[in-house]
C-alpha positions as CSV (number, residue, x, y, z in Angstrom):
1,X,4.7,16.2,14.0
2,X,5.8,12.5,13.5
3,X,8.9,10.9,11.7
4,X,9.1,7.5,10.5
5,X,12.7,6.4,10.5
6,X,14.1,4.1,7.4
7,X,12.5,2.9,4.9
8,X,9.1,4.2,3.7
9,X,10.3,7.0,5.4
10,X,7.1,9.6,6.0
11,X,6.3,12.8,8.4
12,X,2.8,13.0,9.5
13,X,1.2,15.8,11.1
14,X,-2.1,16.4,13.3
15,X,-4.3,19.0,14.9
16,X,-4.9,17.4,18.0
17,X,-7.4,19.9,18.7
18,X,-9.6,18.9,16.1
19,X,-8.2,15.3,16.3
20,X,-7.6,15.5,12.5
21,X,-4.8,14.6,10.3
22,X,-3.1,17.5,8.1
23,X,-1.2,15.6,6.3
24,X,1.3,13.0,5.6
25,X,4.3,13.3,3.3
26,X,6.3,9.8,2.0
27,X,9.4,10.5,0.9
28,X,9.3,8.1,-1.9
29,X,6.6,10.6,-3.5
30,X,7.3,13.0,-6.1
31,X,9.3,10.4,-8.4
32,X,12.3,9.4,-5.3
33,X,13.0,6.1,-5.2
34,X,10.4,3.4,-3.8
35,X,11.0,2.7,-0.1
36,X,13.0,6.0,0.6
37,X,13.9,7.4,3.7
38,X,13.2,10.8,4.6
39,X,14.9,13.6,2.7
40,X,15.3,17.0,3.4
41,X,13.2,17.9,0.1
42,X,9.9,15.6,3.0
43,X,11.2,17.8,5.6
44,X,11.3,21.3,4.2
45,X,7.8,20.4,2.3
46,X,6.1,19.3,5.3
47,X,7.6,22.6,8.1
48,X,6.2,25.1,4.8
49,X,2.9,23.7,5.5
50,X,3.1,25.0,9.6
51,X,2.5,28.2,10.5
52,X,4.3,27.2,14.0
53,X,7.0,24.9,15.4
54,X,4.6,21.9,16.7
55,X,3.9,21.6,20.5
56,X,5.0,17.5,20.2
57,X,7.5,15.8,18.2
58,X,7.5,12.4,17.9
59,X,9.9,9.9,16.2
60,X,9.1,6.1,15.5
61,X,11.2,3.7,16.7
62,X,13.3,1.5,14.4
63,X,16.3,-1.0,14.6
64,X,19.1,-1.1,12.4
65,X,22.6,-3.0,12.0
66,X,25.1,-1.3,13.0
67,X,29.4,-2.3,12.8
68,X,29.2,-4.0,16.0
69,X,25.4,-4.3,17.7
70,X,22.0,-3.4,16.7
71,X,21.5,0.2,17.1
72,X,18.0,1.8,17.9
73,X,16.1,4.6,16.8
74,X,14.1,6.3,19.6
75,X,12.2,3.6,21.6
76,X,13.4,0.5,19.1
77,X,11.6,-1.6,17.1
78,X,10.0,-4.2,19.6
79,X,7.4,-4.5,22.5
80,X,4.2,-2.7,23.9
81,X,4.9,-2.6,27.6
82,X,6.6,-0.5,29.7
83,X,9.5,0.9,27.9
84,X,8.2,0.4,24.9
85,X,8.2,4.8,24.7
86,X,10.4,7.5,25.6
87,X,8.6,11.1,26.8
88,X,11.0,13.9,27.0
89,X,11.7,17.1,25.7
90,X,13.5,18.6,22.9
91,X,14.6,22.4,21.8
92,X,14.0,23.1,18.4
93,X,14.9,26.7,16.6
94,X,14.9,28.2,20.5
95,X,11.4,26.8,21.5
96,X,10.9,23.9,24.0
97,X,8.7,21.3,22.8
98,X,7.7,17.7,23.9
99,X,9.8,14.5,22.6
100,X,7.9,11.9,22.4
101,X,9.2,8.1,20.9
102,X,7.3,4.5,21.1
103,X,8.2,1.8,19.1
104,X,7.8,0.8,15.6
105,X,5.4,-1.9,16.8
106,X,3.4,0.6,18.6
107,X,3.4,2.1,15.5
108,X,1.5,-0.3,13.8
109,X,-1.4,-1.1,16.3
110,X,-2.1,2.9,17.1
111,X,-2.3,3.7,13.0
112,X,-4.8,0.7,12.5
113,X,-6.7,1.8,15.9
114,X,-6.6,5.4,15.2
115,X,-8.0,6.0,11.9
116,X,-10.5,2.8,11.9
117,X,-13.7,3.6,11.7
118,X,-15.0,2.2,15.0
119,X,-15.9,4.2,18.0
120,X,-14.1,5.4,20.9
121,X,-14.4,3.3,23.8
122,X,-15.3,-0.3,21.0
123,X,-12.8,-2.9,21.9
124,X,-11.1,-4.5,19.0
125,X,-8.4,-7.1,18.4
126,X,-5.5,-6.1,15.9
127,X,-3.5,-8.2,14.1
128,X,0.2,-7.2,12.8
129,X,1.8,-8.6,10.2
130,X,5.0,-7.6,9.0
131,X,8.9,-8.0,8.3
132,X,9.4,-9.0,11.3
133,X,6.1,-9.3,13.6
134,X,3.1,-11.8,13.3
135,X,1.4,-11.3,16.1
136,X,-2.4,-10.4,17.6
137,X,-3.6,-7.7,20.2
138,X,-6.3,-7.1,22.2
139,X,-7.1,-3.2,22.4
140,X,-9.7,-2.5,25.2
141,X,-12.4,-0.1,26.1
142,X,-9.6,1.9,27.8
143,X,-7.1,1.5,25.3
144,X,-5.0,-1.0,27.5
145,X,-3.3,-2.9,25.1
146,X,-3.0,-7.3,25.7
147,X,-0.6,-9.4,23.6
148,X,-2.5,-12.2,22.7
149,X,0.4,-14.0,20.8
150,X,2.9,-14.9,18.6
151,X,2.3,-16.5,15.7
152,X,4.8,-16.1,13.9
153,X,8.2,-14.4,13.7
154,X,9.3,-12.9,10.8
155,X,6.5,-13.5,8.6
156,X,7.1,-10.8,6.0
157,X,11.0,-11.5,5.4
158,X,9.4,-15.5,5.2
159,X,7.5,-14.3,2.4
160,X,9.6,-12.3,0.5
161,X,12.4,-15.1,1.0
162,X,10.6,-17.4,-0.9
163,X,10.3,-15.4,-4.0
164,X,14.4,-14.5,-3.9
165,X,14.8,-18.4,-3.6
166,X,13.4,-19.0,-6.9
167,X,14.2,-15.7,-9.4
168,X,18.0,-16.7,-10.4
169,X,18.7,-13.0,-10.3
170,X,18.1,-12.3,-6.7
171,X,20.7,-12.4,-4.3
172,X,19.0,-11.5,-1.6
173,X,15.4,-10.3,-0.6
174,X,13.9,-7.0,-1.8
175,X,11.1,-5.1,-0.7
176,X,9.8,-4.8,-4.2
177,X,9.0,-8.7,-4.5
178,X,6.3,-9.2,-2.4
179,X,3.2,-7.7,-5.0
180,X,4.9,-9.9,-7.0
181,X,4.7,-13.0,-5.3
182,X,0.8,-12.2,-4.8
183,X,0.1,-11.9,-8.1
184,X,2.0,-15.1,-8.9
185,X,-0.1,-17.5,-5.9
186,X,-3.1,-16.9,-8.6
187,X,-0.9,-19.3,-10.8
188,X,-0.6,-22.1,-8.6
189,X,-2.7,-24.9,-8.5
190,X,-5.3,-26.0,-6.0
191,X,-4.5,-29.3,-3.4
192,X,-2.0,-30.3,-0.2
193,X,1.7,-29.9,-0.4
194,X,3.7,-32.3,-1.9
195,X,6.8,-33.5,0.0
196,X,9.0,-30.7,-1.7
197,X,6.7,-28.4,-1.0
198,X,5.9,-30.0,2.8
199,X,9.7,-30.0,3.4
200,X,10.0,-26.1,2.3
201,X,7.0,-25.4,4.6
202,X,8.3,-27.1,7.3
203,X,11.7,-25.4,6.9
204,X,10.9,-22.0,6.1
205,X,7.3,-20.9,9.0
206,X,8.9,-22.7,12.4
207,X,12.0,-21.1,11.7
208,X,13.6,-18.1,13.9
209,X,16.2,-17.7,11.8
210,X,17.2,-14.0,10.2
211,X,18.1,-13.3,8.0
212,X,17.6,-16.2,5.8
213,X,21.0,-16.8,3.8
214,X,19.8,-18.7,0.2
215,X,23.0,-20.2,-0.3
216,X,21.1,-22.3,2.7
217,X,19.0,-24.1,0.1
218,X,21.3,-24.1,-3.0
219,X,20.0,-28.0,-2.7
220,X,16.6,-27.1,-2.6
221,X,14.5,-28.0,-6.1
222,X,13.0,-24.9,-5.7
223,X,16.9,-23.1,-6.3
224,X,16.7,-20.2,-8.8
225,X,14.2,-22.5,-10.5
226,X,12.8,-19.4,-11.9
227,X,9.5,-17.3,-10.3
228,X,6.8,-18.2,-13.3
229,X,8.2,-22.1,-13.4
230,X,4.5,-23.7,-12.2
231,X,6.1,-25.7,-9.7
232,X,7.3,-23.0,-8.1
233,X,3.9,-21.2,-8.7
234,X,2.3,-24.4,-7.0
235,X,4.6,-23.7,-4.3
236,X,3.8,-19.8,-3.7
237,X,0.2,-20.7,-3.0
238,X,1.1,-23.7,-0.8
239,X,3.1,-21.8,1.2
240,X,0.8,-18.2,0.9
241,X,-2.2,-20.8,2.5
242,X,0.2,-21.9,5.2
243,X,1.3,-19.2,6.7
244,X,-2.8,-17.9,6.8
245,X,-3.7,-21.4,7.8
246,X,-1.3,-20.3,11.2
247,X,-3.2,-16.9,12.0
248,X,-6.5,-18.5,10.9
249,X,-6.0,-21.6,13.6
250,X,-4.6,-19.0,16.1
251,X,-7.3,-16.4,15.8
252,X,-10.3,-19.3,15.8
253,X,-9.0,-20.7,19.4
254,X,-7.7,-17.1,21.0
255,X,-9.9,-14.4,19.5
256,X,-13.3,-15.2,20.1
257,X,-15.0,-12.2,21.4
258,X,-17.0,-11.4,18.0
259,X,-14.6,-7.7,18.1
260,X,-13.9,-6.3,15.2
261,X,-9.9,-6.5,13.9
262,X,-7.6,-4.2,12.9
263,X,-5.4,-5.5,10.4
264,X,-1.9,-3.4,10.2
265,X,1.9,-4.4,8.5
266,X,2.7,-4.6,5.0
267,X,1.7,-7.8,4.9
268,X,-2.1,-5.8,5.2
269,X,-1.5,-5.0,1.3
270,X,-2.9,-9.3,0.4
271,X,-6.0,-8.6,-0.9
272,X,-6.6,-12.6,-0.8
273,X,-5.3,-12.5,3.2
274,X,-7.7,-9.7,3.7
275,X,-10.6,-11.1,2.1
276,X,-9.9,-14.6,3.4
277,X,-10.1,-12.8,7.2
278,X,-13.7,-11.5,6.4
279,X,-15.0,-14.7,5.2
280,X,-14.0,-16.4,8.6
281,X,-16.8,-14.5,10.0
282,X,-15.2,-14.4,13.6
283,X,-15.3,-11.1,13.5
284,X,-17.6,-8.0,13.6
285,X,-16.2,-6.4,10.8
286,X,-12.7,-6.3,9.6
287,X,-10.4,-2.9,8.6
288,X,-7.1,-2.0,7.0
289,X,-5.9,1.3,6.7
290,X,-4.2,2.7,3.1
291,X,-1.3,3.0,4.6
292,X,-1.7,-0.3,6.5
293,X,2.3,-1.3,5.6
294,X,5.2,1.5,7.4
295,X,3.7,4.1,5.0
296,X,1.0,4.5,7.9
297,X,3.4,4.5,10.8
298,X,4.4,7.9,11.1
299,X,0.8,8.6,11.5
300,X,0.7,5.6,14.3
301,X,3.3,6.8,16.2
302,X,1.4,10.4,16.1
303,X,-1.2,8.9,17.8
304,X,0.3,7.1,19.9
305,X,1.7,10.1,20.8
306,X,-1.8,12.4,21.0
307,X,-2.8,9.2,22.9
308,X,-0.2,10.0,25.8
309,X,-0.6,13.6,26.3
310,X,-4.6,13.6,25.6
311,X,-5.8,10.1,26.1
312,X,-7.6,10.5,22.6
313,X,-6.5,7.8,19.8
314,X,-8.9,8.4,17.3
315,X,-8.6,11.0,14.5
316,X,-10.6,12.4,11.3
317,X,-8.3,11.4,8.1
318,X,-8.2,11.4,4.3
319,X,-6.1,8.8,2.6
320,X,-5.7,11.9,-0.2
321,X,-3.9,13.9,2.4
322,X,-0.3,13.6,0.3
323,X,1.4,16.0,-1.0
324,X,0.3,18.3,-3.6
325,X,0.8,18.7,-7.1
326,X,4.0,20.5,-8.2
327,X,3.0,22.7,-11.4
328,X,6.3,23.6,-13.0
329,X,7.0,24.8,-16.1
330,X,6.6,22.3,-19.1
331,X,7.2,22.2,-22.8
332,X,4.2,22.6,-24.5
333,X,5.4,21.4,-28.0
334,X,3.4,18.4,-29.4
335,X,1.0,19.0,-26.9
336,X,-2.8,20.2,-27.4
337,X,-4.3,22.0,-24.2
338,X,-7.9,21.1,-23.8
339,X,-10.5,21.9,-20.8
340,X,-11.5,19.0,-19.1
341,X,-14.4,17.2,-20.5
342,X,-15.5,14.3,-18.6
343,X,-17.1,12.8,-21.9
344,X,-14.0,13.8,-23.7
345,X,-12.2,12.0,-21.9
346,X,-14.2,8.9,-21.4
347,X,-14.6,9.1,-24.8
348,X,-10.8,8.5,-25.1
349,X,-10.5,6.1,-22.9
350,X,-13.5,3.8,-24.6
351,X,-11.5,4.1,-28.1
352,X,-8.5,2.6,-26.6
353,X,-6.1,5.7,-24.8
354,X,-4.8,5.1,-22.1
355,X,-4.5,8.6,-20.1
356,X,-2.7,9.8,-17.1
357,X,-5.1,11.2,-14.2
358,X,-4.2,14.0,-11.8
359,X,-6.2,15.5,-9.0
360,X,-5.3,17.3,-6.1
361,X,-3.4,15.8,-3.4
362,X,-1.5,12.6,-3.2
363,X,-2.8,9.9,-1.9
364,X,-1.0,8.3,1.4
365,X,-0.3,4.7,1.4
366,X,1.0,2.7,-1.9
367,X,-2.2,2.2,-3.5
368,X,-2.9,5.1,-6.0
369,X,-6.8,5.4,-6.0
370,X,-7.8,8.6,-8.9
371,X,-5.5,11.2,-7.8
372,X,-2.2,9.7,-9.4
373,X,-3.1,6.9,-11.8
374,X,-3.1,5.7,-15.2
375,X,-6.6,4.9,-16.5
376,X,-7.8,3.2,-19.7
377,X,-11.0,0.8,-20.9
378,X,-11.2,-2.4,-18.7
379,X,-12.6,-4.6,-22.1
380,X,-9.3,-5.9,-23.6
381,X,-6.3,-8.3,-22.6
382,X,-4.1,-5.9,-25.0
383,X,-4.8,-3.2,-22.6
384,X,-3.3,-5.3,-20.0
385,X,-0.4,-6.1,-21.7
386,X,0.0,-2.6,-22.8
387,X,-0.5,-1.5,-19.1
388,X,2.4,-3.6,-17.8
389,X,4.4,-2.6,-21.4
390,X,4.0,1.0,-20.0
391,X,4.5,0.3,-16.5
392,X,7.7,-1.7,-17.4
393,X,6.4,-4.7,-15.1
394,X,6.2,-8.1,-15.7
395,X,3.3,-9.6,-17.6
396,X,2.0,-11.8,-15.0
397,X,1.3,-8.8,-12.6
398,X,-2.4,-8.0,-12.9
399,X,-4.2,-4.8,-13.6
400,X,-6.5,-3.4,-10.8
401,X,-10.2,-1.9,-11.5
402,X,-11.9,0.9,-10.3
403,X,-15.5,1.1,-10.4
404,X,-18.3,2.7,-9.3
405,X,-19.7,1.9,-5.7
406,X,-23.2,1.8,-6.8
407,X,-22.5,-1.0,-9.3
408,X,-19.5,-3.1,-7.7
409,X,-22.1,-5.7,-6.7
410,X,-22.6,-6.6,-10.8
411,X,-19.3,-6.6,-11.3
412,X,-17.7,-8.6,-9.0
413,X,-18.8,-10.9,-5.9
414,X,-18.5,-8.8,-2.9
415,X,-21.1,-6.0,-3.1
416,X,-18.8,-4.3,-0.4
417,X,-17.3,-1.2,-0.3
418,X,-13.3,-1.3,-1.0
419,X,-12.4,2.3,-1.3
420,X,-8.7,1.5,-0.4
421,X,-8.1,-1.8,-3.2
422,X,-7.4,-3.9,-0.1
423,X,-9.5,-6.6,-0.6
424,X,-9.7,-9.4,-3.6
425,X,-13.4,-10.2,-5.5
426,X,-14.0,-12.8,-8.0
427,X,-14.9,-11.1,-11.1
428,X,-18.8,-11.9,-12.5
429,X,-18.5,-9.9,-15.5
430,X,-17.3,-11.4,-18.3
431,X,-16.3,-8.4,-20.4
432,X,-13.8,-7.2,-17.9
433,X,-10.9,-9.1,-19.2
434,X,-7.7,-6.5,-18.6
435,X,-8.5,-6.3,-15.2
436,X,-9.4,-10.1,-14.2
437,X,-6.5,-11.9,-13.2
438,X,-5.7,-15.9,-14.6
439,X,-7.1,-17.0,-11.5
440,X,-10.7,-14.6,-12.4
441,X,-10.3,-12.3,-9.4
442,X,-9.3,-8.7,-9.1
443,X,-8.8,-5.9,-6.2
444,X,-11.3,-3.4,-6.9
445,X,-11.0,0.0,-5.6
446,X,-15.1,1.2,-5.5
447,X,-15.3,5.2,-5.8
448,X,-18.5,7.1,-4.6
449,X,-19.3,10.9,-5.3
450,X,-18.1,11.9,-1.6
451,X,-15.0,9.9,-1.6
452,X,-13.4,11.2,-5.0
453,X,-16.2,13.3,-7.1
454,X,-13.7,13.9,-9.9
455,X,-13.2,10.0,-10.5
456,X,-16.5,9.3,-9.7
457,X,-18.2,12.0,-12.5
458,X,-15.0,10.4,-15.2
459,X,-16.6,6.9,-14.1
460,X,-20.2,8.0,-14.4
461,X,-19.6,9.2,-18.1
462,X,-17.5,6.1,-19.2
463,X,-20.4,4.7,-17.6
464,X,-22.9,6.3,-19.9
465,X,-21.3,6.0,-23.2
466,X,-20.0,2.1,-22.6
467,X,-22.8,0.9,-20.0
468,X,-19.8,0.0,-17.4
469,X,-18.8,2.2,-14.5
470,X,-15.0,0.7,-14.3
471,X,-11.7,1.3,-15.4
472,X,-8.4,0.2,-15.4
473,X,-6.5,1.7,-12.8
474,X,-3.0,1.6,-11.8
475,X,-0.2,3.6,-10.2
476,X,1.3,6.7,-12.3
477,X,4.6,6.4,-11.3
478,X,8.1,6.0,-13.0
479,X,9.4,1.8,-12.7
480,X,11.1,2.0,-9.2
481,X,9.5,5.3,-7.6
482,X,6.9,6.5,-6.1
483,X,4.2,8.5,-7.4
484,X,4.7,11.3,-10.0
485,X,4.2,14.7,-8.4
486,X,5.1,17.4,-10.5
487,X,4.1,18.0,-14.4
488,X,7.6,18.1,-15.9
489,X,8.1,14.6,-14.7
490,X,4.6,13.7,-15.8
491,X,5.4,15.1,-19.2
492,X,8.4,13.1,-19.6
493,X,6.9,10.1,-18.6
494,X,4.0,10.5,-21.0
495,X,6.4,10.6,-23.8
496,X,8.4,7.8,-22.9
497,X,6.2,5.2,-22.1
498,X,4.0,6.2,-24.5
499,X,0.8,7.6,-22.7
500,X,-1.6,9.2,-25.1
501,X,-2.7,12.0,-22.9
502,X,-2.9,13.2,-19.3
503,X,-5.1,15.2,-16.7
504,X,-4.0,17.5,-14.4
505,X,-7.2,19.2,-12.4
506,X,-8.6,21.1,-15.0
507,X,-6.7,20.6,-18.2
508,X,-6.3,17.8,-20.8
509,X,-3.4,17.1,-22.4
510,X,-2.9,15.3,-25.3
511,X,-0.2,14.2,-27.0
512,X,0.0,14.9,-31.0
513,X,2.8,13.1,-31.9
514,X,3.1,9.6,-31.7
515,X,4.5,7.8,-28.6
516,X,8.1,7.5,-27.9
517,X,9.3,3.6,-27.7
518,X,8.6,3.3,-24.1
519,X,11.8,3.4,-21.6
520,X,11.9,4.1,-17.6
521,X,12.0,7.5,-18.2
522,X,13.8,9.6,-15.6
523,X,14.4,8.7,-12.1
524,X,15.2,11.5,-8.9
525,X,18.0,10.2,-6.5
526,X,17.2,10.3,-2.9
C-alpha cells in the first residue's frame, strides 16, 4: 500500500503476487477539491477494500517549505542514486510490516516503467517532465537506472509562470492553468520569436530561478496583458515550441538507441508534446501512462517498492481502477427512471441532450474516459459553447472526442490507438465541429469493445442512427473538483448546470423540468 504525499494526493495498492494493481484512490475524487491531499475519507475507503494490513507500506517522497528549511517527506523529492530510498520497518495496529520510501522522482520513472506495455527485460529511455524536473533516463535490461541529463530545471513551474504573467488576476502560479495555456498555443500564430518574445525566452528556459516572483517582469509587455490578447497567444506557442525544441535537440544527440520512451510528469498531459515526440521517429514506440502527472505516483513508488523486495517492476493495471460509485439516496422528484437503452440514449444525444454518463469504477489519472463524463453530439459549435457554459470554463478551452477505435483513422489523422486522450490529431472530418479546436485538431480518446464495452455499445448505436461513432466527451465533475462519485452530488449537479439527463449503470435519468440557470453547484471541503 502506497501514499503519495501533497498534492494529487493518491493511495495505490497491489498484489504483488499477481503483480496486479487493485486499485488506486485520488483524493480529489468524489467532488473534493482538485489537487487535494490525502484525507481520511482516501484512507478509510481504501483499508475497507483489504481484508489484511499490507505486508509493505510505502510513502513517496516529497519536499515542502517549511518556517526555516526545506522539510522532506520520506526519501525527498530529488535523485535516483544511492539514497534516493529508505527500507525499514514500521508497526501498524500491532503487526510488523516493511517501510519502504524512494523519492518522488523515482516515483515518476517506476509508474511510466511499470505499467508500460513493453516487456520485462526491453530497455527503454524515460523522459520526466514536471514542476520541477526535465530530465531523461536510461532504464536497462536489469532495471539499472542512468541519468542521461538535464535539460531543464523547472520546466513545469516555467510553463505555468508564463500564463500567471499575463491573466491580470493571478498573483501567482496555480496548478489549474496549465490545460489552459495548452488550449490557448492553438491561438497563436505560426513563425520565429520576435524580440519580445526572444527576450522572454531567453529570460524565462536558462533560468534556475524558483520560484519565479512576477513583480520580476512588471516591465515586461507581456504584464497582465490578458491570456486571450493574440500577442500573448503568439507568445504561448513561441515559448510551448521552445521549451520542446530543448528536449527534442537533447534527445536527437543523447538518445539514440532506437528504445522505446516512457514519458512521465504532468507535463505528460500536452497532447501536442506527446504527439510531436512520436513524429520524431527516434524512437520504437512512445508511451504515457493516464496517470502520467503525480496522480500516477503513488502507484510508481509501489513499484518501486515491489521492485526492491521482488525485483519485478512490471504490473497488470486498469486505468478504471478508481473508486466506485457511491449510490446514496436521491430525490426522485422531476425525475423519470428509465432502463438503459443504448438507442435511447443515443437517440438523445443526436437531438441535442447533453447527458451525464456513469459506469463502474473511476477512472485513475485526470482524464475522464466513459466512466465519469458528460457526453453529447459532436456536430455543432453551440454544443461546445454549451459544454464549456455547463462546465463553467472558459470559451477558448476545447471539447475532447471520443470515438470508436475501428473508425478513428476517418476521423482524424492518426489511425492510432489513444485510449488515454494523450495524444493530439488533426481533425479530417468536417462535421465534427464542437470537438475541433480553432487550430483543427482535437485529443481523441478511441474506445474498443474490450477497453470500455458500455461506451463502446453507446458509440456503436450513435454510430448507427447518425453514421458517426464519436462523441463529445468531457470530465463530469463540479468547476474546481474532481470527478463526481456519488448520485446525490450528480443530481445536484444535473440540476444546476442544466444537464438534461444522466446514466448511472443501469438506469436513465431524465430530467422533466427544465434546467436550472447553471451555477457551480456544490463543492466538498477537503
Amino acid at each position: 500500500m502506497s501514499f503519495k504525499p501533497d498534492h494529487d494526493g493518491a493511495i495505490a495498492t497491489l498484489d504483488v503476487g499477481a503483480a496486479e494493481l487493485i486499485y488506486s484512490y485520488e483524493a480529489e475524487k468524489d467532488s473534493f477539491p482538485r489537487y487535494s491531499t490525502i484525507t481520511p475519507t482516501a484512507i478509510l475507503d481504501a483499508a475497507g477494500r483489504l481484508d489484511v494490513i499490507p505486508d509493505v507500506v510505502a510513502v513517496g517522497g516529497w519536499e515542502t517549505t517549511g518556517h526555516a528549511r526545506l522539510v522532506s517527506e520520506g526519501a525527498g523529492y530529488y535523485g535516483i542514486a544511492a539514497g534516493s530510498e529508505i527500507v525499514g520497518e514500521k508497526r501498524i495496529f500491532g503487526r510488523k510490516v516493511h517501510f519502504y520510501s524512494s523519492t518522488h522522482e523515482r516515483s515518476h520513472l517506476w509508474s511510466s516503467y511499470g505499467m508500460s506495455p513493453f516487456p520485462a527485460g526491453m530497455a527503454c529511455y524515460a523522459l520526466i517532465w514536471e514542476g520541477g524536473i526535465g530530465d531523461f533516463y536510461e532504464i536497462n535490461e536489469c532495471l539499472q537506472v542512468v541519468h542521461l541529463g538535464k535539460v531543464m530545471a523547472n520546466l513545469g513551474h516555467k510553463y505555468l509562470f508564463l500564463y500567471a504573467l499575463a491573466d491580470p488576476s493571478a498573483e501567482r502560479t496555480r496548478l489549474g492553468d496549465a490545460g489552459k495555456l495548452m488550449a490557448l498555443c492553438a491561438y497563436g500564430q505560426t513563425g520565429s520569436p520576435n524580440s519580445d518574445e526572444q527576450a522572454l525566452i531567453d529570460f524565462l528556459l536558462p533560468s534556475d530561478l524558483y520560484p519565479l516572483s512576477k513583480e520580476d517582469l512588471r516591465n515586461s509587455p507581456y504584464y497582465n496583458i490578458g491570456v486571450t490578447h493574440q500577442k500573448f497567444t503568439n507568445l504561448a506557442r513561441r515559448v510551448s515550441d521552445a521549451i520542446f525544441d530543448s528536449f527534442h535537440t537533447f534527445a536527437k544527440k543523447n538518445l539514440t538507441k532506437g528504445y522505446p520512451l516512457l514519458i512521465s510528469g504532468g507535463c505528460g498531459l500536452n497532447c501536442e508534446w506527446n504527439r510531436r515526440w512520436l513524429e520524431t521517429k527516434l524512437f520504437s514506440d512512445v508511451f504515457i501512462p493516464p496517470c502520467t502527472n503525480d496522480t500516477g505516483s503513488a502507484i510508481g513508488t509501489a513499484v518501486d517498492a515491489m521492485r526492491h523486495f521482488t525485483g519485478n517492476a512490471k504490473i497488470k493495471w486498469n486505468v478504471y481502477s478508481g473508486q466506485p460509485f457511491i449510490f446514496d439516496e436521491i430525490d426522485r422528484t422531476g425525475l423519470e427512471v428509465l432502463p438503459l437503452d443504448y438507442g435511447q440514449v443515443a437517440s438523445a444525444l443526436l437531438g441535442d441532450k447533453v447527458i451525464g454518463w456513469v459506469q463502474g469504477n473511476c477512472e485513475i489519472g485526470p482524464r475522464a474516459l466513459g466512466n465519469r463524463s458528460i457526453l453529447a453530439a459532436p456536430f455543432s459549435k453551440a454544443t461546445h459553447e454549451r459544454l464549456n457554459r455547463i462546465k463553467n470554463r472558459e470559451g477558448f478551452r476545447p471539447v475532447a472526442p471520443v470515438c470508436l477505435e475501428e473508425d478513428v483513422g476517418v476521423h482524424f489523422d492518426l489511425a492510432r490507438p489513444s485510449p488515454y486522450m494523450l495524444l493530439f490529431q488533426k481533425v479530417l472530418d468536417s462535421r465534427l465541429k464542437a470537438v475541433t479546436h480553432v487550430d483543427g485538431t482535437a485529443r481523441a480518446q478511441t474506445v474498443s469493445r474490450e477497453q470500455n464495452p458500455h461506451l463502446f455499445q453507446l458509440l456503436t448505436s450513435f454510430k448507427a442512427k447518425s453514421g458517426v461513432g464519436v462523441l463529445c466527451n468531457t470530465s463530469l465533475n463540479f468547476n474546481g473538483t474532481g470527478f463526481i462519485n456519488r448520485a446525490s452530488d450528480l443530481l445536484i449537479y444535473a440540476r444546476a448546470a442544466g444537464l438534461d439527463g444522466f446514466v448511472i449503470n443501469d438506469a436513465f435519468y431524465l430530467l422533466k423540468e427544465s434546467p436550472l440557470t447553471a451555477s457551480s453547484g456544490q463543492k466538498k471541503t477537503a
